[in-house]
C-alpha positions in Angstrom: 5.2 21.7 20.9 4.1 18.3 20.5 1.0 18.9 21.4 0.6 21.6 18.0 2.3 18.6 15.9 -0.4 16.1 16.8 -3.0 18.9 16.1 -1.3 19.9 13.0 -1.0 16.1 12.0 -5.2 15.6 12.6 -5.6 18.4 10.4 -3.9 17.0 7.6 -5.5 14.9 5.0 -3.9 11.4 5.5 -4.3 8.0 3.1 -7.3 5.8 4.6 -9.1 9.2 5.5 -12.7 9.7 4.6 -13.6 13.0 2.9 -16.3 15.0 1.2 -15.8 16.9 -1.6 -17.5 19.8 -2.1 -18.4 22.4 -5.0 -20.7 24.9 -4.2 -23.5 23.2 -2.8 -23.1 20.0 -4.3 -21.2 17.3 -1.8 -19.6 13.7 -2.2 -18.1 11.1 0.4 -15.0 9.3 -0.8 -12.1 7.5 0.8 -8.3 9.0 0.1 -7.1 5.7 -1.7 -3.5 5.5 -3.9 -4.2 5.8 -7.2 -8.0 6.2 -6.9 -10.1 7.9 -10.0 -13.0 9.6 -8.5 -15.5 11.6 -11.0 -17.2 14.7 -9.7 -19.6 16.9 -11.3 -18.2 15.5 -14.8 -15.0 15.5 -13.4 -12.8 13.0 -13.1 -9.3 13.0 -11.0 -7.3 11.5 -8.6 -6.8 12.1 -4.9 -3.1 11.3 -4.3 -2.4 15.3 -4.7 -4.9 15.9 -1.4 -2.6 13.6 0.9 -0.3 16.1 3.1 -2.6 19.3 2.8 -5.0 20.6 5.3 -8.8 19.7 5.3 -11.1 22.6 3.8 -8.2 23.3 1.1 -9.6 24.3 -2.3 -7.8 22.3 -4.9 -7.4 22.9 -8.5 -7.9 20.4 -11.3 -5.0 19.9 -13.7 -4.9 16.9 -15.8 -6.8 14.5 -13.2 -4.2 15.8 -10.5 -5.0 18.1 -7.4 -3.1 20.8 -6.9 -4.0 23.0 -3.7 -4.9 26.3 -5.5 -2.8 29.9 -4.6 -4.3 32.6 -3.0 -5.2 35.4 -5.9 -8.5 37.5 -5.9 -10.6 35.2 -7.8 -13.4 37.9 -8.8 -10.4 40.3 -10.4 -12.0 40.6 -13.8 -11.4 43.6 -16.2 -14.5 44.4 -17.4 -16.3 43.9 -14.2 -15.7 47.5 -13.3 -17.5 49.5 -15.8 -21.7 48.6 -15.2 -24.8 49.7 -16.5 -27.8 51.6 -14.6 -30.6 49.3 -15.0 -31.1 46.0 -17.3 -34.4 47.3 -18.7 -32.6 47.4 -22.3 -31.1 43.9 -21.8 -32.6 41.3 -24.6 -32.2 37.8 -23.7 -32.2 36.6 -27.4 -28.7 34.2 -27.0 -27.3 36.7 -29.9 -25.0 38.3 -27.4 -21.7 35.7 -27.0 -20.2 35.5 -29.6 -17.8 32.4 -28.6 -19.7 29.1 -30.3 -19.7 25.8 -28.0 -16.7 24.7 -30.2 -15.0 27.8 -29.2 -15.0 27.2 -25.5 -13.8 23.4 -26.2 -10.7 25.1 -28.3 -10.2 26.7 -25.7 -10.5 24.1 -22.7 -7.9 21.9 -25.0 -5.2 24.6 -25.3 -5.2 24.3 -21.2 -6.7 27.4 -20.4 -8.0 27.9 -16.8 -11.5 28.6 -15.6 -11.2 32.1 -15.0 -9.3 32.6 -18.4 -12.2 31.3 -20.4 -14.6 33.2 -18.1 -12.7 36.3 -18.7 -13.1 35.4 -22.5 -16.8 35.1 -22.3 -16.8 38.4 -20.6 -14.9 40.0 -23.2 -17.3 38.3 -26.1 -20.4 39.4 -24.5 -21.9 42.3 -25.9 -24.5 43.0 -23.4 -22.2 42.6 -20.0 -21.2 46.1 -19.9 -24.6 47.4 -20.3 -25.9 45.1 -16.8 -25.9 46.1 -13.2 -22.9 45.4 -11.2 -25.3 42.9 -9.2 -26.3 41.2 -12.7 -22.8 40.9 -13.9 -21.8 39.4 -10.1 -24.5 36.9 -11.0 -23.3 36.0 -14.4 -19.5 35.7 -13.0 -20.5 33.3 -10.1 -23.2 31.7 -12.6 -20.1 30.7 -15.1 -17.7 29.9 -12.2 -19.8 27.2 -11.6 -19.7 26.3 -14.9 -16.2 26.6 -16.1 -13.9 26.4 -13.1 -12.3 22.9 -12.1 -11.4 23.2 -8.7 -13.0 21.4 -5.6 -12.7 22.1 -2.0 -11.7 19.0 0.5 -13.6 19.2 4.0 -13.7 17.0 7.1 -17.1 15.2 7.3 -19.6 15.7 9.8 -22.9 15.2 10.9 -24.4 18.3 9.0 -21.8 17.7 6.0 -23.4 14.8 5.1 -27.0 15.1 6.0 -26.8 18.0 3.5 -25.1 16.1 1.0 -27.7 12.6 1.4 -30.8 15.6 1.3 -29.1 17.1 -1.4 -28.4 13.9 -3.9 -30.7 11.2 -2.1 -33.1 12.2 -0.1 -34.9 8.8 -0.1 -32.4 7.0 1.6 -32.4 9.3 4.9 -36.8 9.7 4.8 -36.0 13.0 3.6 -34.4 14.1 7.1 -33.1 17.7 7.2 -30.3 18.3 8.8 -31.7 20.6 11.2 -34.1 18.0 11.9 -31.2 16.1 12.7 -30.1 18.7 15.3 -33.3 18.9 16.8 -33.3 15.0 17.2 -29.6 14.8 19.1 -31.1 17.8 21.5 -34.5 16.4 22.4 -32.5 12.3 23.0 -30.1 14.5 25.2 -27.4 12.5 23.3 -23.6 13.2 25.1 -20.7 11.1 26.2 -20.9 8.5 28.1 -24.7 7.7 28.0 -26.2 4.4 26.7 -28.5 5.1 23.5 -30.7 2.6 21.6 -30.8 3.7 17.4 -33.5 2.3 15.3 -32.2 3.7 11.9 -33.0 3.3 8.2 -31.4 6.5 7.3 -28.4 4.7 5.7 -27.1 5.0 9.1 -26.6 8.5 9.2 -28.8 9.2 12.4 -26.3 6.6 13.9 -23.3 7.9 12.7 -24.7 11.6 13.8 -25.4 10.1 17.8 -21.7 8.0 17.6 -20.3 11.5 16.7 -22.0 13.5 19.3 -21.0 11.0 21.9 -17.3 11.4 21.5 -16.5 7.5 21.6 -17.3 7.2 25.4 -19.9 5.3 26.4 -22.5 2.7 24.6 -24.6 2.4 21.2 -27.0 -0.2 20.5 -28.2 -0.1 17.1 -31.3 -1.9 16.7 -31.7 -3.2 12.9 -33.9 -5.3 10.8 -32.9 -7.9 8.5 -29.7 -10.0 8.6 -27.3 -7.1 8.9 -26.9 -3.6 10.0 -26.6 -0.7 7.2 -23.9 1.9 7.9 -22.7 3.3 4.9 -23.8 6.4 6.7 -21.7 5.8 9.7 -18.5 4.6 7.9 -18.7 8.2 5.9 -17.6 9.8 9.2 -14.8 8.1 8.9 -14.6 7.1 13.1 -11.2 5.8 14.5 -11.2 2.6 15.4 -11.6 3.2 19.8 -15.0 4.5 18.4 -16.4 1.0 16.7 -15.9 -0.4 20.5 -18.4 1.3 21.5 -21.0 0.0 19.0 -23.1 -2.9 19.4 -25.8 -4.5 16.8 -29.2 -6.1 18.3 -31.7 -7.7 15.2 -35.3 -6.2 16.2 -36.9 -9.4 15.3 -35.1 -11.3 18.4 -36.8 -8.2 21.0 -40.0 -10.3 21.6 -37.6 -13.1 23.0 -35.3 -10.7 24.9 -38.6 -9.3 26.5 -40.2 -12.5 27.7 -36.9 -14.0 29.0 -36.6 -16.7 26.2 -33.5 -15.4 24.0 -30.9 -18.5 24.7 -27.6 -16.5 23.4 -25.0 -19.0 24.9 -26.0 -22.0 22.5 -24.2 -22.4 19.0 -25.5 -21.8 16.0 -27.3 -25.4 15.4 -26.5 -24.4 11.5 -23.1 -25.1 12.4 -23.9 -28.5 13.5 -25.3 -29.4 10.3 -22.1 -27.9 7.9 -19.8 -29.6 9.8 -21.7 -33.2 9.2 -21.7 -31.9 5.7 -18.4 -31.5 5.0 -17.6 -35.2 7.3 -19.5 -36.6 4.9 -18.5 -35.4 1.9 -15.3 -36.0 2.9 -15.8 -40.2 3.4 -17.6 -40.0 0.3 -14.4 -38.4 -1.2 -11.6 -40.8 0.4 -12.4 -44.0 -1.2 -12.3 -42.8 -4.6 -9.2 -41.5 -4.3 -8.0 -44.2 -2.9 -9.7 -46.6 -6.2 -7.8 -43.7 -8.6 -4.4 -44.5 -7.0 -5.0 -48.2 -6.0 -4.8 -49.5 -9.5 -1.0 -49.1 -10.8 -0.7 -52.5 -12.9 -2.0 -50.6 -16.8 0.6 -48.5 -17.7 1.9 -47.0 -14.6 4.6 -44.7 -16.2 1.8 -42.9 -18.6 -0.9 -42.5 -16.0 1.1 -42.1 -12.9 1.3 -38.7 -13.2 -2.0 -37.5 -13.8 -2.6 -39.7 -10.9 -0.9 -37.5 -8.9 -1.7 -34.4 -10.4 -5.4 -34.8 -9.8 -4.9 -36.3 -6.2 -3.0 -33.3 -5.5 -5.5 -31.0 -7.1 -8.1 -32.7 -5.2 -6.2 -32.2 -1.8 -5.9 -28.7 -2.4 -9.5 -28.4 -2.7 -10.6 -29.8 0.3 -8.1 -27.4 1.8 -9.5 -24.5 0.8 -12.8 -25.8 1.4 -11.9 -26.5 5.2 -10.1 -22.9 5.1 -13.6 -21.5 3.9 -15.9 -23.8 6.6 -13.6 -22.9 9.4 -13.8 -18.7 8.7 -17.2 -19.2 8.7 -17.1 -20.8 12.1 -14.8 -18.2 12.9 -17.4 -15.3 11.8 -20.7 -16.9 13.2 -18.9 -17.6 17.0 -18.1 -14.0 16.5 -21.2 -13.2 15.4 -22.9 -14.6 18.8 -20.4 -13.4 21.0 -21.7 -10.2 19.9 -25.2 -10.4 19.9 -24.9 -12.0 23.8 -22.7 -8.3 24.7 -25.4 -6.3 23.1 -28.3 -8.6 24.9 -26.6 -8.1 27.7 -26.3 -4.1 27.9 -30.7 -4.3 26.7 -31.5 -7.0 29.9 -30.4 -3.9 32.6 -33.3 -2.0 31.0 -31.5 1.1 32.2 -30.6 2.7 28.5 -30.6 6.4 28.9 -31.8 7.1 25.6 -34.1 6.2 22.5 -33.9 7.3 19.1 -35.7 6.6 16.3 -35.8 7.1 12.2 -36.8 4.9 9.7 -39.5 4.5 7.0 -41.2 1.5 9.0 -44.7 2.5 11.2 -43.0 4.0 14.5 -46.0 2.9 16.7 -44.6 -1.0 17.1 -40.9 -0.3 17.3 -41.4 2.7 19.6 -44.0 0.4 22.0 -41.5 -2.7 21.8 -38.1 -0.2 22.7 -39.7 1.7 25.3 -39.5 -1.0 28.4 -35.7 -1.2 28.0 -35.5 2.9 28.6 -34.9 4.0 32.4 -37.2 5.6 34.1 -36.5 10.0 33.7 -35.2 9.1 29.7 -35.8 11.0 26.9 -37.2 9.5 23.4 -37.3 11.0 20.0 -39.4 9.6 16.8 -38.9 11.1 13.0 -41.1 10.6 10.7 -41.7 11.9 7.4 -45.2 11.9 7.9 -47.4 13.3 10.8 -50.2 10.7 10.5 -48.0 7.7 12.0 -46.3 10.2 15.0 -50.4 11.0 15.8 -51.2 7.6 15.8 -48.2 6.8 18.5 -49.2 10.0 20.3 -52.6 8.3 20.8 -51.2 5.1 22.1 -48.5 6.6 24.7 -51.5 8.6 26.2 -53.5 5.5 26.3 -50.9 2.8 27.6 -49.3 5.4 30.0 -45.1 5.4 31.3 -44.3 8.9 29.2 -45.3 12.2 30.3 -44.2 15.4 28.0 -45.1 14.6 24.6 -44.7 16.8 22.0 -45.1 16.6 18.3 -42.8 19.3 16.4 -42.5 20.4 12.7 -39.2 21.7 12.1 -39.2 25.0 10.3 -36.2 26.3 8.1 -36.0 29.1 5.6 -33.2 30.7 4.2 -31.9 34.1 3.3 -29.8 36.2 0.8 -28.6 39.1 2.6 -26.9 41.3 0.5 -27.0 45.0 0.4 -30.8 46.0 -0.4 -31.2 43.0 -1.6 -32.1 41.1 1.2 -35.2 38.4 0.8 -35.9 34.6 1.0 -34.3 32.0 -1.8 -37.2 31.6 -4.3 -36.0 27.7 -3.7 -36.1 26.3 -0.2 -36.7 22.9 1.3 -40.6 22.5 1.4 -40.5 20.3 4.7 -38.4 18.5 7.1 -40.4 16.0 8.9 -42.1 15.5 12.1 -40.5 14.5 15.4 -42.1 13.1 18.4 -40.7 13.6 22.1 -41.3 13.1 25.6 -39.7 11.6 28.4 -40.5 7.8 30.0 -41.6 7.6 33.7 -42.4 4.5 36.3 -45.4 2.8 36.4 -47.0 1.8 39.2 -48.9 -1.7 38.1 -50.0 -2.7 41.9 -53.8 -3.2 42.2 -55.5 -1.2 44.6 -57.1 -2.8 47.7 -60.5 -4.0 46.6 -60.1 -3.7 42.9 -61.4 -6.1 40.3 -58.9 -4.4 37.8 -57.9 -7.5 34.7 -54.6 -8.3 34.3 -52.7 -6.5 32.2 -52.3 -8.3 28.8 -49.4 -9.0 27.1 -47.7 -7.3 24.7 -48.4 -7.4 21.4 -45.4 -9.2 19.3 -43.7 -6.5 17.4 -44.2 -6.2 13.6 -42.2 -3.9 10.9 -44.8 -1.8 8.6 -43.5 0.2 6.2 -45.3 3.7 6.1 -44.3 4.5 2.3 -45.9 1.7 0.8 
């Protein structure tokens, strides 16, 4: 029994929880918050009424509050029943509703419901009756979207919200389907305890998507360039917190260091240094004036004595919060290198188990410079939204050597309305997916044959970030 309460309790919506919301085909990722106002498709509302109800609950929208919506046949309409033959007779001239703009806002202010003003529209059309009962199911669901205010709460997931980023911003994941997607967590042979290296500019979705698939056990590396990782993709999952443990951030820019045995990640910060002389000297430059400001107590002591003090006081407090401020920041950078010695320290085994790959920069470098910390037997994966860049680090694997098995896929997706005689492709339909690039990594042997006046090899090139878009 209390193994069904714990399951009952996870499938609850609980404060802190991530979400999506969804409506129709149309998705967002919010945060159950007290007392926050989310807007949604023009709506606007408040998501203390989801907290206690299970995920994939259709709410209704009353007055900015959710209330989980009662089971009643949605599609019971009255005049839905009678139907014409054909629509051959059917004049599209927007004569045939009667009810003006203004009516329907009447109408919407006296607190009627979606499918009450829909069932209005239906009466005040005089050409419904006269359409097939497949055209009048279209014109019911077409106004549904229109008209009715509810919204459907639903756990998030990996194909969740790669639908809902290629649905609202594609640019921000390269325009990765999520089929793609699947194809990518296949080919990388992602599962539990495995050790996988991410290079991802998706908004972190593709990390958030491996993370996921992994279950929390075992190790991610995320490789990222700049200052700091992006993972507004990731946090949407909304991962407890044994799941962050397992995540470690390595700047891409300090590979070429890690390779050639020169990264030094025991020594401080030597930024540090500097602040702290900083602040040691601003503070000697600070202590004798206030010591002049109190010194002089013979001119009117009583009128000035307190302002004295007030300022000195002031003055102190600052310095506080200063050293409050300088020491956090101590605090966060020790932090900071503590965690970027664990993550050098998983890479220097050179036994990852994994590679994967997706971002708008040229592949060729990052894939080249990520490859010697694979184990031998591992699979790769490269996305790119473009073929030209996956051809180009086809070329180079064949020429270097260490990968046998490459393959470069187009991912092919097409879907269908099946309904009774009726049954064909959606006139719209995602034009492409991407490209994805695959193999598997194998030992070289670099010994020179007896007798051979082979050159040495050279070394390798230092790696450089190209973007492919611009």
């Amino acid at each position: 029994m209390a193994d069904n309460g714990d399951d009952d309790s996870q499938n609850r919506i609980k404060q802190g929880d991530y979400v999506v919301l969804k409506r129709g085909d149309i998705f967002k990722a919010v945060q159950i918050q007290p007392k926050k106002k989310v807007i949604f498709e023009k709506q606007w509302f408040f998501l203390d009424g989801a907290v206690g109800n299970f995920y994939s609950t259709t709410f209704e929208i009353v007055s900015g509050v959710l209330q989980p919506q009662k089971l009643k046949n949605t599609d019971s309409f009255t005049d839905a029943k009678e139907a014409g033959t054909d629509n051959r007779n059917i004049v599209d001239d927007g004569k045939s509703q009667k009810l003006t703009r203004d009516n329907i806002e009447d109408l919407k202010e006296q607190g009627l419901k979606g499918q009450e003003i829909i069932q209005h529209l239906i009466d005040n059309s005089s050409t419904f009756k006269d359409k097939t009962e497949y055209a009048q199911d279209k014109y019911i669901k077409k106004k549904k979207k229109k008209y009715e205010n509810t919204v459907k709460i639903v756990r998030p997931s990996c194909r969740i919200l790669a639908m809902m980023y290629h649905g609202r911003e594609p640019g921000k994941i390269c325009h990765l389907r999520y089929d793609t997607l699947a194809q990518m967590l296949t080919l990388a042979n992602i599962h539990a305890g495995s050790k996988v290296l991410v290079f991802d500019t998706c908004a972190g979705l593709v990390l958030g998507a491996v993370m996921e698939r992994m279950g929390g056990y075992g190790s991610v590396i995320q490789m990222y360039p700049g200052g700091e990782p992006v993972r507004a993709g990731m946090e949407s999952f909304g991962f407890p917190a044994h799941f962050h443990d397992m995540l470690h951030g390595f700047p891409i820019c300090r590979v070429n260091a890690l390779l050639a045995g020169t990264l030094d990640t025991t020594a401080k910060d030597p930024s540090t240094d500097v602040k702290q002389s900083n602040m040691a000297a601003e503070e000697r430059q600070n202590r004798p004036e206030a010591e002049q400001r109190g010194s002089p107590q013979e001119q009117s002591m009583e009128t000035s004595s307190g302002a004295d003090g007030s300022h000195d006081q002031e003055k102190e407090e600052k310095e506080k919060r200063r050293e409050a401020k300088a020491q956090e920041r101590l605090v966060k950078l020790e932090e900071k290198r503590k965690k970027l010695a664990a993550a050098a320290a998983l890479l220097e085994g050179r036994n990852a188990d994994g590679l994967v790959i997706a971002s708008r920069f040229h592949p060729c470098p990052v894939l080249m410079g990520l490859l010697p910390f694979l184990a031998p037997s591992r699979p790769f994966v490269v996305y790119s939204q473009y073929k030209e860049p996956l051809i180009e680090c086809y070329t180079k694997l064949k020429e270097h050597g260490g990968a046998v098995s490459l393959r470069l896929t187009d991912t092919w997706l097409r879907h269908y309305q099946v309904l009774p005689n009726r049954t064909h492709p959606l006139l719209l339909m995602s034009g492409g997916g991407g490209y994805l690039l695959s193999g598997t990594t194998v030992a070289m042997d670099r010994a020179k044959p007896a007798g051979s006046q082979r050159a040495e090899e050279p070394a390798p090139k230092r790696l450089k970030l190209t973007d492919t878009e611009g």
